[in-house]
DRENZA-832713 format. One line per field, with one value per residue (C-alpha): residue number from 1; residue in three letters; x, y, z. Coordinates in pm, whole numbers. Example, Ala and Ser with C-alpha at 12.3 -4.5 7.8 and 13.67 -1.06 7.14 Angstrom:
BEGIN
k = [1 2]
r = [ALA SER]
c1 = [1230 1367]
c2 = [-450 -106]
c3 = [780 714]
***
This chain:
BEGIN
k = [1 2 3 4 5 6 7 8 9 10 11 12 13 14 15 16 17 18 19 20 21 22 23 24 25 26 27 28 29 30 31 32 33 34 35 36 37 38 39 40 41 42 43 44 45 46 47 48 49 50 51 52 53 54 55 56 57 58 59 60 61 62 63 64 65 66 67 68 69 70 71 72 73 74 75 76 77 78 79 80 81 82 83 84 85 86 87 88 89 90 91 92 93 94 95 96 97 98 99 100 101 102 103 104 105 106 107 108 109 110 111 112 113 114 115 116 117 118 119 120 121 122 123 124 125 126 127 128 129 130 131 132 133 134 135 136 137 138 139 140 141 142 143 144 145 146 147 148 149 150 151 152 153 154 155 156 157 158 159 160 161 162 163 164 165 166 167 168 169 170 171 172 173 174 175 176 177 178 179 180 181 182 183 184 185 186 187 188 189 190 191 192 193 194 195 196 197 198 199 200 201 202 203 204 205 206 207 208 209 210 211 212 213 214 215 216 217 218 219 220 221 222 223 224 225 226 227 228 229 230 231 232 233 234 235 236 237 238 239 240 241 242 243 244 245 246 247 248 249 250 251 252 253 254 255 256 257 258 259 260 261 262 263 264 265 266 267 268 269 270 271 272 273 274 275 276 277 278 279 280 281 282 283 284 285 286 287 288 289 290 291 292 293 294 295 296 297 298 299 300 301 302 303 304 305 306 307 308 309 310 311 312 313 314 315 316 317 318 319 320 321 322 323 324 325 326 327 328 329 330 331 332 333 334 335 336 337 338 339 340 341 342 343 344 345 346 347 348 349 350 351 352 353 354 355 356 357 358 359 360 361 362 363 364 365 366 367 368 369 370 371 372 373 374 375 376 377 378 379 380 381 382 383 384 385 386 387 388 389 390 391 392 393 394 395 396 397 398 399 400 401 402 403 404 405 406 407 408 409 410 411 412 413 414 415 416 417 418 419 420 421 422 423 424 425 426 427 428 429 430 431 432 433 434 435 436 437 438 439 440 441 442 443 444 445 446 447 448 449 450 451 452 453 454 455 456 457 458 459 460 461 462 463 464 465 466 467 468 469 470 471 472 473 474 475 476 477 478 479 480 481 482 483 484 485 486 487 488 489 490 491 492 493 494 495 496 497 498 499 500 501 502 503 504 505 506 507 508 509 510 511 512 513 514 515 516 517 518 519 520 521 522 523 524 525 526 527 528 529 530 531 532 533 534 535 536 537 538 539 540 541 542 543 544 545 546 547 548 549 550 551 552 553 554 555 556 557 558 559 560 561 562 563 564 565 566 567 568 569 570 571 572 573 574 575 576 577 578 579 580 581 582 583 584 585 586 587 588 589 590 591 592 593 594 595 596 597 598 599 600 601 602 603 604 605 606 607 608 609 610 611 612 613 614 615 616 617 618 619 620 621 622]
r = [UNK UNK UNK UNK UNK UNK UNK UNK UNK UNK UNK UNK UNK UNK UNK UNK UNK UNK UNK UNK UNK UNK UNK UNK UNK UNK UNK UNK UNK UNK UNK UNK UNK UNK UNK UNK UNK UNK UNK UNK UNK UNK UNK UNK UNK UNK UNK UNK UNK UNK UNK UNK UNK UNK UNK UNK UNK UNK UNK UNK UNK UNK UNK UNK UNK UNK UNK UNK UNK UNK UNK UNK UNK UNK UNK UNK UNK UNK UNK UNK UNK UNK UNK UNK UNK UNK UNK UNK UNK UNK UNK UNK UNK UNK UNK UNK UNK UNK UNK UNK UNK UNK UNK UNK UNK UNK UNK UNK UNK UNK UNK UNK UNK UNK UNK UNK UNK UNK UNK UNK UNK UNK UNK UNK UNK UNK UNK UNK UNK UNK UNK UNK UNK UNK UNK UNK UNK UNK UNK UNK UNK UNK UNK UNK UNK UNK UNK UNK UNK UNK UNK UNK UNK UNK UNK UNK UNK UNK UNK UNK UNK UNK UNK UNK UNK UNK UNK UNK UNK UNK UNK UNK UNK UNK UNK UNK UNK UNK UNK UNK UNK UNK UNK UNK UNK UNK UNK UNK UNK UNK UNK UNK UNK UNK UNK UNK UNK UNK UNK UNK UNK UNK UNK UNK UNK UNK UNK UNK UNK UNK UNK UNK UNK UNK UNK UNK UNK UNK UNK UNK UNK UNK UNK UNK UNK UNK UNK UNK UNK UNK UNK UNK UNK UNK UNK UNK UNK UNK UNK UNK UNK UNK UNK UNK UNK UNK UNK UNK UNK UNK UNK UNK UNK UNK UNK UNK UNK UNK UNK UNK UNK UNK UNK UNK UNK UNK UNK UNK UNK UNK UNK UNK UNK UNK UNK UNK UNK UNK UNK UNK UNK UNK UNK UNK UNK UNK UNK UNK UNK UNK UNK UNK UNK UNK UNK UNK UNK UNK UNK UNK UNK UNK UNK UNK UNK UNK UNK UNK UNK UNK UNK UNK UNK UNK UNK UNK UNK UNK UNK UNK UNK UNK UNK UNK UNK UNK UNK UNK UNK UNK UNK UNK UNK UNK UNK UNK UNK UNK UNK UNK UNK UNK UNK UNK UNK UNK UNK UNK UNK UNK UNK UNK UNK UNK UNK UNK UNK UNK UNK UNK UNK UNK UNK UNK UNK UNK UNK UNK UNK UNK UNK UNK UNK UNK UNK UNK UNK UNK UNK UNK UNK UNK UNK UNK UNK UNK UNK UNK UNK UNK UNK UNK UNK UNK UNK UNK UNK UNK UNK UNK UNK UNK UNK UNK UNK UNK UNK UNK UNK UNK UNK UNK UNK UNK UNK UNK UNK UNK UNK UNK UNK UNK UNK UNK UNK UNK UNK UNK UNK UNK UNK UNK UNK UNK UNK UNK UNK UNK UNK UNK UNK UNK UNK UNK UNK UNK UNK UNK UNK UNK UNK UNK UNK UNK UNK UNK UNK UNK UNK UNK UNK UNK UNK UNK UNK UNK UNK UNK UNK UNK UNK UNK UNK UNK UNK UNK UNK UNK UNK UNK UNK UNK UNK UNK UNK UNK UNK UNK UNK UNK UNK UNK UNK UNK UNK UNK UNK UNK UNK UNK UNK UNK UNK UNK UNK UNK UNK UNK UNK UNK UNK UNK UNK UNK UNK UNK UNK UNK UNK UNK UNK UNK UNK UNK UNK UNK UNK UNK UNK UNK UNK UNK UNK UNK UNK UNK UNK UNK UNK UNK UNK UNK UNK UNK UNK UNK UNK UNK UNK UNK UNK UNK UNK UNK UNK UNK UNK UNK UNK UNK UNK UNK UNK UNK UNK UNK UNK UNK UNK UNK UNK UNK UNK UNK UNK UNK UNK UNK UNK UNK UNK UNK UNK UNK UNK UNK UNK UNK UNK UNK UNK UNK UNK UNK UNK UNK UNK UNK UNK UNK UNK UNK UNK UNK UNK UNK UNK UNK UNK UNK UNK UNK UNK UNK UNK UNK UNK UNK UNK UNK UNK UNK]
c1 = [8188 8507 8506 8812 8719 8935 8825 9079 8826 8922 8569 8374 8596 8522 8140 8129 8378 8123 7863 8013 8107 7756 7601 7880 8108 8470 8628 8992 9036 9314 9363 9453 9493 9883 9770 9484 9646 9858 9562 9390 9673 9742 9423 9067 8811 8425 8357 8564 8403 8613 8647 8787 8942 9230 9579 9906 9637 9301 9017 8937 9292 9296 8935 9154 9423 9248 9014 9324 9513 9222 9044 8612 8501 8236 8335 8110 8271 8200 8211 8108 8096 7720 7795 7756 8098 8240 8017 8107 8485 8396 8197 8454 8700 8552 8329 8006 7803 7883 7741 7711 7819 7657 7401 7235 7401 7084 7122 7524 7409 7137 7376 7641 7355 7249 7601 7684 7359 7426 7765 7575 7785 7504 7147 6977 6969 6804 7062 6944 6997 6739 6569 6879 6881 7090 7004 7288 7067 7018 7308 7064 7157 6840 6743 6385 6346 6574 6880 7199 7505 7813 8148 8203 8433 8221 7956 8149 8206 7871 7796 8049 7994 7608 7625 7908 7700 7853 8253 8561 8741 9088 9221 9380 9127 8905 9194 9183 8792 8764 9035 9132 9473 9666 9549 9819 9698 9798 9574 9501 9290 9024 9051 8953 8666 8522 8528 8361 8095 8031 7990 7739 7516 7482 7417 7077 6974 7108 7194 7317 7637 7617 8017 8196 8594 8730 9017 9335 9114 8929 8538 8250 7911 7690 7406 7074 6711 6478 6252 6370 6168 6029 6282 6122 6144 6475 6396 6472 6374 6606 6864 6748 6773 7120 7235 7073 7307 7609 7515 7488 7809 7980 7821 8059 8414 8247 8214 8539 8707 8507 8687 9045 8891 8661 9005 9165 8838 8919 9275 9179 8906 9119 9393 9156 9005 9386 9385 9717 9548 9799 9757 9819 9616 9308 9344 9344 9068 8865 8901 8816 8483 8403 8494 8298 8049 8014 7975 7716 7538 7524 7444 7105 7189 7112 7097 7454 7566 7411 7646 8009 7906 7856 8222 8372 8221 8364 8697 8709 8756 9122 9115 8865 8782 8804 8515 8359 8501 8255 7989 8215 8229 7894 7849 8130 7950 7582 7741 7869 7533 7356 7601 7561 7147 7197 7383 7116 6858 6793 6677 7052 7218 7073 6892 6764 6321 6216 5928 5721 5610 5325 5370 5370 5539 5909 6028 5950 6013 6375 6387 6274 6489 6770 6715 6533 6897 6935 6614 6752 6479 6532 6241 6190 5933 5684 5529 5201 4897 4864 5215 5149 5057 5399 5605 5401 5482 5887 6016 5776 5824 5729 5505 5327 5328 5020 4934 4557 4541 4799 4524 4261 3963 4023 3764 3981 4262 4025 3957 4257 4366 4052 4167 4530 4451 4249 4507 4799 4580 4906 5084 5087 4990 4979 4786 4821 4604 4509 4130 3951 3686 3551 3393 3779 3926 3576 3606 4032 3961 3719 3948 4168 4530 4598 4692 4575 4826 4691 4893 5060 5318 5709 5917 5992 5643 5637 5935 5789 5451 5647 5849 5545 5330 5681 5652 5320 5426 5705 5855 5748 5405 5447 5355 5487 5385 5663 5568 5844 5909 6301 6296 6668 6563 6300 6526 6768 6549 6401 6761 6787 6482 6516 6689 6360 6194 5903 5666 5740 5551 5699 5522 5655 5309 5101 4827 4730 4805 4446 4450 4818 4661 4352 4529 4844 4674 4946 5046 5284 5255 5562 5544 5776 5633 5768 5637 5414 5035 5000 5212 5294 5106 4778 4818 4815 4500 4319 4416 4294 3950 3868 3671 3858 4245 4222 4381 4687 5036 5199 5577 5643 5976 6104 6442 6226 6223 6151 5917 5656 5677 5651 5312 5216 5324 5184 4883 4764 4834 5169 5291 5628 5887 6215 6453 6633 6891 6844 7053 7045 7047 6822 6536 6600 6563 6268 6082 6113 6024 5733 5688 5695 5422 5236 5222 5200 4847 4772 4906 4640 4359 4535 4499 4117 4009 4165 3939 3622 3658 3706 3436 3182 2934 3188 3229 3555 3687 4071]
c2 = [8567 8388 7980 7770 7404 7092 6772 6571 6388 6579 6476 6578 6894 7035 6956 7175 7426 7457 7506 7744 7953 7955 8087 8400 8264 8337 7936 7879 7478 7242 6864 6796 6930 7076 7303 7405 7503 7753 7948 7977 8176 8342 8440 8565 8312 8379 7940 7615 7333 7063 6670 6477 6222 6425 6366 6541 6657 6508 6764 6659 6746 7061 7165 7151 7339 7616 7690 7686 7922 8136 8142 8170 8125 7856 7476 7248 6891 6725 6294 5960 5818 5908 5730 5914 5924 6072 6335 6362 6385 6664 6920 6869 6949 7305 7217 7383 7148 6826 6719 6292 6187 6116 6463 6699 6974 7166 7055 7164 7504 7556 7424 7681 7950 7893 7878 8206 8374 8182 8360 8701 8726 8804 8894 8872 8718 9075 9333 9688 10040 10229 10036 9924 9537 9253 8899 8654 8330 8402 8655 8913 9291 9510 9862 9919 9566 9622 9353 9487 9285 9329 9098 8896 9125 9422 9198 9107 9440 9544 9284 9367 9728 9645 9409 9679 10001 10180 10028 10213 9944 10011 9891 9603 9527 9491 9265 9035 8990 9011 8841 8429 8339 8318 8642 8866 9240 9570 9838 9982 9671 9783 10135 9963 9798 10023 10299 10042 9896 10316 10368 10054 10182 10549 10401 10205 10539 10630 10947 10950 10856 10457 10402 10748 10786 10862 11028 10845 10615 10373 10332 10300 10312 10636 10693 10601 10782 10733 10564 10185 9882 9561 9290 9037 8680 8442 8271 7904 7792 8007 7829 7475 7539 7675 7329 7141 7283 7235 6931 6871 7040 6790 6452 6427 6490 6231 5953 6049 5969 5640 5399 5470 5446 5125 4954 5011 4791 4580 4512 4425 4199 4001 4005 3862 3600 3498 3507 3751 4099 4337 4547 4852 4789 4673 5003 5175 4982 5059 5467 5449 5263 5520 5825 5735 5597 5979 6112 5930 5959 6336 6290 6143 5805 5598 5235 5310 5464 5173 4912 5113 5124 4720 4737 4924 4726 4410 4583 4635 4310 4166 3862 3828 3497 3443 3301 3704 3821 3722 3910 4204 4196 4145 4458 4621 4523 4620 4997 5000 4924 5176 5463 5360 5405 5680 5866 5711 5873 6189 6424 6406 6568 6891 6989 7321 7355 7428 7674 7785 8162 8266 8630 8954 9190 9145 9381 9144 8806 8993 9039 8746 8522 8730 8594 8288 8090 8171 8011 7704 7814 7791 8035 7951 8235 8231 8516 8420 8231 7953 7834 7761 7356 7322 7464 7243 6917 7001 7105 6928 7204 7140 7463 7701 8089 8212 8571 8560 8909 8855 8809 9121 8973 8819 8502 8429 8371 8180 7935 7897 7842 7581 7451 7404 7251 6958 6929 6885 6784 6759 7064 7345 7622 7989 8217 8624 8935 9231 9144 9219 9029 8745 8574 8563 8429 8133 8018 7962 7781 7555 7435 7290 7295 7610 7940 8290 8576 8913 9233 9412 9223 9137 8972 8808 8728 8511 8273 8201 8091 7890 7734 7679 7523 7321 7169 7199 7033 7044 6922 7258 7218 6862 6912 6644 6579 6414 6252 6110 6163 6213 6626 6595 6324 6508 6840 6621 6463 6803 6936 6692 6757 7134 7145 7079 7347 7094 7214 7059 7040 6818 6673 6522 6508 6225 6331 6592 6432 6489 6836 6906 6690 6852 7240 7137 6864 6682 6511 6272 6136 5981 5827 5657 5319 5324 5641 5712 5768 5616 5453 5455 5193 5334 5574 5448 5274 5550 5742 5447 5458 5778 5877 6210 6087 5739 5740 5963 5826 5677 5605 5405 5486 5121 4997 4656 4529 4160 3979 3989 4353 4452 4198 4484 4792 4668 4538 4858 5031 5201 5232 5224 5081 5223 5125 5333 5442 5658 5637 6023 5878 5600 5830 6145 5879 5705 6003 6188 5863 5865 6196 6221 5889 6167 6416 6169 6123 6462 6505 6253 6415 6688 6521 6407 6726 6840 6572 6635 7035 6926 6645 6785 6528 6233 6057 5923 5662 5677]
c3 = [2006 1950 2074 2107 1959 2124 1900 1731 1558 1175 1016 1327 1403 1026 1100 1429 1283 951 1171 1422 1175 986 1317 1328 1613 1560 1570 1646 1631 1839 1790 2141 2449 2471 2195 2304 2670 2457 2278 2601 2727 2438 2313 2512 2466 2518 2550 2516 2332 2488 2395 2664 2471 2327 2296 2488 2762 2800 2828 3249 3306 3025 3241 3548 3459 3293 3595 3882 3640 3700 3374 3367 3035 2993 2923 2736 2743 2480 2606 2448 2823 2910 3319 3580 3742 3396 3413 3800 3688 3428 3641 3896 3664 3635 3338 3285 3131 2863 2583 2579 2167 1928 1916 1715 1580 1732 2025 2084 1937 2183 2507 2355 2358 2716 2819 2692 2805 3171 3167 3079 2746 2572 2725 2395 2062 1849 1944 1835 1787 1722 1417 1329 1419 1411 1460 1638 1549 1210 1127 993 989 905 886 916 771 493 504 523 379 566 549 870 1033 982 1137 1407 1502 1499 1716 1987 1950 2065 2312 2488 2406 2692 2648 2461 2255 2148 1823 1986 2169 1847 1679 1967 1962 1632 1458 1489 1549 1251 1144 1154 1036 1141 1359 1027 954 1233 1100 737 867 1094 769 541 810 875 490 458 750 601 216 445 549 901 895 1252 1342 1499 1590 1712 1782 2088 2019 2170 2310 2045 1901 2089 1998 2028 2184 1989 1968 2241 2038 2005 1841 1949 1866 1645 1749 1622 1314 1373 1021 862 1148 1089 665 780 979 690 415 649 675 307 260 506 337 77 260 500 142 46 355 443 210 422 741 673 559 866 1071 799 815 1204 1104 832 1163 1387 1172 1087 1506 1454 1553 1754 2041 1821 1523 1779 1921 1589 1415 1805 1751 1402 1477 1736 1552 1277 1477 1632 1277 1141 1444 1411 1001 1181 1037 1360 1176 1032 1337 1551 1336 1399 1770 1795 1603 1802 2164 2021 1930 2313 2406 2465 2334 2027 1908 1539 1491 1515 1203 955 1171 1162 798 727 988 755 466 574 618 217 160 355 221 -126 -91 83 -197 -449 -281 -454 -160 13 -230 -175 105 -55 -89 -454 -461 -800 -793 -1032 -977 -1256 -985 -1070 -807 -534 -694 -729 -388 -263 -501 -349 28 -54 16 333 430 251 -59 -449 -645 -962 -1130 -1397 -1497 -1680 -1568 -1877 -1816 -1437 -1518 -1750 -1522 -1220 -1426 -1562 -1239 -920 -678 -294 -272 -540 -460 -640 -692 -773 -893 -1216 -1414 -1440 -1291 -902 -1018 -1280 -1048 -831 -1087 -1158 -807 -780 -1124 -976 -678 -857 -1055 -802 -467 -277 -371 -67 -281 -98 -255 -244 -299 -162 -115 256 138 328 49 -110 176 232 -183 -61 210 92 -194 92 140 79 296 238 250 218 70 184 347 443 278 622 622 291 418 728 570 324 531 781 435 390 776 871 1209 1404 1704 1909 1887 2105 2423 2698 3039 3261 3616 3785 4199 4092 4070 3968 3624 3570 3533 3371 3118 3050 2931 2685 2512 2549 2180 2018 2147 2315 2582 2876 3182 3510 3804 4128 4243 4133 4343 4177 3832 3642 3724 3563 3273 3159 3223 3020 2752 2623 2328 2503 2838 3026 3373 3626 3749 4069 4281 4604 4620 4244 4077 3709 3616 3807 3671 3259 3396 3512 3172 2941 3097 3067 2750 2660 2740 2660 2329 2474 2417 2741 2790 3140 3289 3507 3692 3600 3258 3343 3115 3423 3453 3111 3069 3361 3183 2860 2983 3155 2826 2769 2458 2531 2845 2884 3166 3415 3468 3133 2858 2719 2359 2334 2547 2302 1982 2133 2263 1925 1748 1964 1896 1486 1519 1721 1420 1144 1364 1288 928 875 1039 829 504 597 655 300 168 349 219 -108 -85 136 42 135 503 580 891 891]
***
């Protein structure tokens, strides 16, 4: 898939390139809109990722002009103007959908995804021929479940050459998917890649041709055996470990670059206070607190982000009075702070897991060391039992993966498991062997905190339980229900919250609200005040009285946020108030807030059970 990105934003334009590129996309990148008019008629684009607030041509008019000179690739505007007549302006325009700023790298990736699969680009993310495989979400290539390692163009190809099985692509053709402008080769660099990508599917044991030439015509890709695989699902922890060492990647350009563009709020705030600030440098000093409030926003650092945003709204202002300078400063100064804590704080320098293996079969910790990076992993491996506890102490791994059969006996490895576990109570440990037995699997269990992984088994298999030991709860198991007459918010809300992968259920009925309840249980309950039969606030009632729901987290949607109609909301038992008209960002923040309160609840119901395994003959009230 090849993207054209318009931001002009440099810091925030290398973040979304990083990441575009990390999920196999082919990225060519303007800085404003005149530019950017060019490559679309030079070049065939598959989706525009489109700011609005660009230079030469702004993105509404750039939208405009692309769709009356006939182009139909999707537009995704990306806009820090979350009102409704922007967005108005922008689908007007031609756009397909938009993107309010600040967001979550997760959540662009997933509104690109559903873009492209709108636009029937792609139908599916596991593309496959015969058990040959390739994964778009994770950039896998496998062969019965044996990874294949191909360059980017070779996987690029691949990928075209399956999601067209039936098309005859020239040479040129191929260059123009495949290739980003500024890359200049010959024909003869499709013939190169096509020979080595044909070379690297027969060394993984296909013995049937996969790409065929047409003579005089191009490649296309030959017909497979009848017999095809089940496509396993995406895996989005190897995708969120992927956007986490991006991320990580991107911190430090981001330091580097923050002492130049604090100065320039700075020069404006010494101007102001000196009551000499011009036009020019207010307008300056203004982008710079909005661009960089933008990219801390997306670094998920909402206090930080929160300060550059009340810069930047008093920046707005034509005349500012002098007296607000030493409140920008301190705001100015407060930000230092925060960056120079963050960069103390030893889990943001690297965002990679560190995982002990005690395991004697070398053939596998080899192979699993070898992939363990692109689930955002480092292995470290021991190889005998008695130096388990030093290695535990030197190096504080997050998980332990424990082979109980590398001693001889399979109760020795038990005791040492049990000996382990009372030694490091909080350590996820995930013990292996090849044991049916129940009894094996019972004397596990009842040491607590640990997960039982029986051989044989993939390789595939291990990361996921890692990572699943790692994050024991996530977002996706949350399930919401969303009452609200307003089909349209309720739609709209739903989109936002989509990127988290959160199972959402919507009612415009409240009549028939407790049956929706107990067949969907929730986790999170959110209700408009204001709607016919019952109303919002009935409806909290009716939920805090009943035995079963009573405890269930309520958020009240309300136009009214007076002091009397909060002592209402509150009163009847919401947990939360937030005011319409939505703001996107504060309802995605303040849902997931709500939401990771919601499974601390249940890491310590988590942690109590743990307890009462270990210490049967305990009671515990949390």
């Amino acid at each position: 898939m090849k993207l054209l990105l318009v931001e002009d934003d440099e810091s925030l334009a290398n973040i979304l390139l990083e990441a575009l590129v990390a999920h196999h996309y082919t990225v060519n990148a303007a800085m404003d809109g005149l530019t950017a008019w060019n490559l679309v008629q030079a070049d065939r684009y598959d989706l525009l990722l489109l700011d609005i607030m660009v230079p030469k041509l702004d993105g509404i008019s750039l939208c405009r002009q692309i769709r009356t000179a006939g182009y139909q690739m999707p537009i995704l505007l990306l806009t820090a103007k979350d009102s409704s007549s922007d967005r108005v302006l922008g689908l007007e325009a031609g756009a397909d959908d938009y993107v309010v700023k600040p967001f979550a790298l997760q959540e662009l990736i997933a509104r690109i995804r559903a873009l492209l699969r709108r636009s029937k680009v792609t139908v599916s993310a596991i593309l496959n021929w015969d058990s040959l495989l390739l994964n778009s979400e994770t950039g896998e290539v496998t062969y019965q479940e044996k990874l294949l390692h191909l360059t980017p163009k070779e996987y690029h190809l691949l990928e075209v050459f399956l999601q067209n099985p039936q098309r005859i692509f020239s040479r040129s053709a191929l260059l123009d998917r495949i290739w980003a402008v500024g890359e200049s080769p010959g024909e003869e660099a499709v013939t190169t890649q096509i020979k080595g990508l044909r070379q690297k599917l027969k060394a993984a044991g296909i013995q049937a041709e996969v790409i065929e030439t047409v003579y005089g015509m191009g490649y296309r890709l030959k017909s497979a055996p009848s017999e095809k695989p089940q496509p396993e699902k995406p895996k989005k922890q190897q995708v969120e470990a992927k956007l986490q060492t991006i991320m990580a990647q991107m911190w430090e350009p981001l330091q580097k670059s923050l002492p130049a563009k604090l100065a320039v709020i700075e020069a404006a705030i010494a101007a102001i206070a000196e009551g000499s600030l011009q036009p020019q440098l207010q307008q300056q000093a203004q982008d710079t607190a909005h661009r960089l409030a933008g990219t801390l926003l997306t670094f998920g650092l909402s206090e930080s982000g929160q300060v550059m945003q009340d810069v930047e709204t008093i920046l707005r202002v034509s005349v500012i009075d002098p007296n607000v300078a030493t409140a920008l400063q301190q705001k100015v100064e407060f930000l230092k702070q925060q960056m120079q804590l963050r960069e103390l704080q030893p889990g943001n320098r690297s965002q990679t897991s560190l995982i002990l293996a005690l395991e004697s079969d070398r053939d596998l910790t080899q192979q699993l060391q070898a992939q363990s990076p692109q689930w955002g992993i480092h292995l470290e491996v021991i190889h005998q039992p008695e130096a388990a506890k030093t290695a535990i102490a030197k190096l504080s791994p997050q998980a332990l993966l424990f082979n109980l059969e590398i001693v001889s006996d399979l109760d020795q490895g038990l005791n040492l498991l049990a000996q382990l576990k009372q030694d490091y109570p909080h350590l996820p440990i995930l013990a292996i062997a090849s044991s049916t037995n129940l009894s094996t699997r019972l004397q596990v269990a009842r040491l607590g905190g640990c997960t039982f992984l029986q051989k044989p088994l993939a390789l595939t298999a291990i990361f996921q339980a890692l990572q699943k030991a790692l994050t024991p709860f996530r977002p996706s198991e949350s399930k919401i229900l969303m009452v609200d007459r307003d089909r349209q918010l309720l739609q709209d809300l739903q989109t936002r919250l989509e990127p988290w992968d959160l199972q959402i259920t919507t009612l415009t009925e409240a009549a028939i609200f407790w049956d929706v309840l107990e067949t969907t249980q929730p986790d999170l309950l959110i209700l408009d005040r204001e709607m016919p039969d019952y109303s919002g606030i009935e409806l909290c009632q009716i939920v805090r009285n009943d035995a079963q729901w009573g405890q269930l987290p309520i958020v009240i949607l309300s136009s009214r946020t007076d002091p009397q109609m909060l002592d209402r909301i509150f009163s009847a038992g919401a947990d939360d108030c937030i005011q319409k008209p939505i703001v996107g960002v504060e309802f995605t923040s303040r849902i997931l807030n709500r939401i990771k309160r919601i499974q601390m609840r249940r890491q310590l119901s988590h942690l109590q059970g743990m307890r009462t395994e270990a210490q049967p003959n305990r009671a515990s009230i949390w």
